[in-house]
N, C-alpha and C positions, 0 to 999 in steps of 0.2 A: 311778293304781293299776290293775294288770291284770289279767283273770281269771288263771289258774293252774293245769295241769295235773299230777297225781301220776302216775307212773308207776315200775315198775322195772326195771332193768337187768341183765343177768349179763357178767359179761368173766373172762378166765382170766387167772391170776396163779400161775407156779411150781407150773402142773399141776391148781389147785383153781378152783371156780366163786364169784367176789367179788359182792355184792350192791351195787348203787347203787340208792338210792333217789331217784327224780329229782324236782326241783319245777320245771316249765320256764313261762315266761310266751308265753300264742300269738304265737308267732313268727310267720306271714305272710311266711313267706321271710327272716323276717331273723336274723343272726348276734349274739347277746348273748354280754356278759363271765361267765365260768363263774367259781363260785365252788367248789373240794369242801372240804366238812364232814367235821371229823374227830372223833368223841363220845371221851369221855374213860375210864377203866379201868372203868367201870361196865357199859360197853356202851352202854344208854340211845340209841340211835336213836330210839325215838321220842322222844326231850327235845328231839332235834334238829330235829323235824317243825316247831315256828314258828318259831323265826327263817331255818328256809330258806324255808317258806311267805311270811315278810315280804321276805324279798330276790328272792323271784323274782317276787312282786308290782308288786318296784318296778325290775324290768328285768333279775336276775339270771336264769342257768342255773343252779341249784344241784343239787348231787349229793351228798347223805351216801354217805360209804362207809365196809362194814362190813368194814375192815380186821381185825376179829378169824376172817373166816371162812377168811383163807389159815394160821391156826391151830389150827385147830379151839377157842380161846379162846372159854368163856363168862363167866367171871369173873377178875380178878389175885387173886392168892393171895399176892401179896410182890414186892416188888423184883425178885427172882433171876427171876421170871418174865418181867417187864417188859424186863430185864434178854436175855435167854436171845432173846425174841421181835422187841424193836426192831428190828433190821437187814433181820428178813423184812417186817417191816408197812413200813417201808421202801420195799423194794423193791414190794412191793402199791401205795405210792402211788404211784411211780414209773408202774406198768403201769396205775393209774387215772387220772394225768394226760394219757397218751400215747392210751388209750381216751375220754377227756373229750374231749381234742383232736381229734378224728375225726368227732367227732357233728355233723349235722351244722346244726346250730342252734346251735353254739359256734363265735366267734370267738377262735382257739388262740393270739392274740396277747396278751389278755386273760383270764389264769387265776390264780385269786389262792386260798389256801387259807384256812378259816376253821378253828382248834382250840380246845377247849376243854381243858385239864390237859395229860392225856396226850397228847392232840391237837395239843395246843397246842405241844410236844416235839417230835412228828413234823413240824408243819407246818415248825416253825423248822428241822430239822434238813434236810428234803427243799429247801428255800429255799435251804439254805448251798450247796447243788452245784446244782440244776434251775435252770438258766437260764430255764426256761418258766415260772416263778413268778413273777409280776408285782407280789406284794401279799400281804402275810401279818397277819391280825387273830389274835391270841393272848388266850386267855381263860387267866386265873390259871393259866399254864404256865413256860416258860425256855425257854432254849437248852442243850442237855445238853452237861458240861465235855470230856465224851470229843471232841465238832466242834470242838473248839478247832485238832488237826491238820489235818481234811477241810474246815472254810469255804475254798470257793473265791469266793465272793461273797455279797452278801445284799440284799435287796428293802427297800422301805418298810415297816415294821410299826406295826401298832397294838399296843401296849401296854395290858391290863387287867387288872391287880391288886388285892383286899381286902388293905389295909395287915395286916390281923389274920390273916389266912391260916395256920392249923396245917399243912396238908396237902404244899402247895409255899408254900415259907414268901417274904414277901415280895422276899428280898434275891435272887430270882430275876430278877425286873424289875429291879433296877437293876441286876444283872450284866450281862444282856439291853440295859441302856441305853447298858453301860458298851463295851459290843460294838458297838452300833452306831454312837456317836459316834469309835471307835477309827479305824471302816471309814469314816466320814463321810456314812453311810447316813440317810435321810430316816425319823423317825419322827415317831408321837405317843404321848402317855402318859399315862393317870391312875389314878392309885391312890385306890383309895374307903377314906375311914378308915374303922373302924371295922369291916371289914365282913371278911370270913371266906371261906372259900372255896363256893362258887356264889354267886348273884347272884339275888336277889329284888327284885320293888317297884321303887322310883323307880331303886335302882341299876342294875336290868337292863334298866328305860328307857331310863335315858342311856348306859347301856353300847351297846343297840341303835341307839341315834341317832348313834354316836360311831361305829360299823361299818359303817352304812349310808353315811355323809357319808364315809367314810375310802376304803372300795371306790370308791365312785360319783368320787373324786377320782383314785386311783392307776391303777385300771383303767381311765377314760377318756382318763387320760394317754398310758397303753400304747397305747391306740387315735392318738392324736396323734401318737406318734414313728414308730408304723408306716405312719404314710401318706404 
């Protein structure tokens, strides 16, 4: 376990100034696997501040990004919003992976997206087209039906779903499952009975354990094919 440095970053995206929040482990010249963090309709960045703190402890680059700032988005209001905004946060991740990629304490071969809901939407959606996605960890999110024409490929994912889940209801994941065994894509999966949408306790333990061993596997893979 490493010390860990907080810092932020600004990069421009479709004219507006995007916020990274960085967690980087002392590099000493060397290049680590980036991970960006994607928080879910709530906003909530700082919800996001421990487990990038835990990943960059354990040899991540991590970057939250506040993809709501190339919106001026402080809260969702409904669908139609989510709805109206998705294609531009989009394109924000696109212009945050390509800025991730540049830094220069990131190895741009190893970039994997971590999302939570809404996040979790985008990471999958940005994966279907980004060839520079190596690794997609999805917290109680999908894949949106509308990528069913634009998947031009798709990465390793971690799968984590609450079987009881109101909000993105579970049958999101196994559509998710049903996608990725079609493409014959590498995942893993666990659905926590019982459990609803976010993650407390023992679940968000094993959830965290399940993220960390899933990264630390696909992203050193990345590393292995590229040399």
């Amino acid at each position: 376990m490493s010390s860990i440095t907080q810092t932020q970053l600004l990069f421009q995206s479709g004219g507006r100034e995007i916020r990274l929040d960085c967690f980087l482990p002392d590099t000493n010249g060397q290049r680590f696997p980036a991970v960006i963090g994607l928080h879910g309709s709530g906003g909530g960045h700082a919800s996001m501040a421990d487990p990038a703190s835990l990943l960059a402890e354990q040899g991540f680059a991590v970057y939250v990004l506040h993809y709501f700032d190339r919106t001026g988005t402080v809260e969702i209001d409904g669908l139609q919003t989510i709805f109206l905004h998705f294609p531009v946060w989009m394109k924000t991740l696109w212009d945050a992976a390509s800025f991730v990629a540049r830094q220069p304490q990131v190895d741009p071969e190893r970039l994997g997206l971590l999302g939570f809901s809404l996040g979790a939407y985008l990471a999958l959606s940005a994966a279907a087209i980004d060839s520079r996605i190596q690794a997609v960890v999805e917290f109680f999110g999908g894949m949106p039906k509308e990528m069913k024409l634009f998947t031009r490929r798709l990465c390793p994912v971690l799968i984590l779903h609450g079987e009881q889940d109101k909000t993105v209801p579970v049958e999101e994941a196994y559509h998710l499952q049903r996608i990725l065994e079609q493409k014959q894509i590498a995942y893993e999966m666990q659905i926590y009975p019982g459990v609803g949408h976010g993650f407390s306790g023992e679940t968000w333990r094993d959830a965290g354990l399940r993220t960390l061993a899933f990264l630390s596997k696909h992203l050193a893979a990345a590393s292995q094919r590229s040399a």
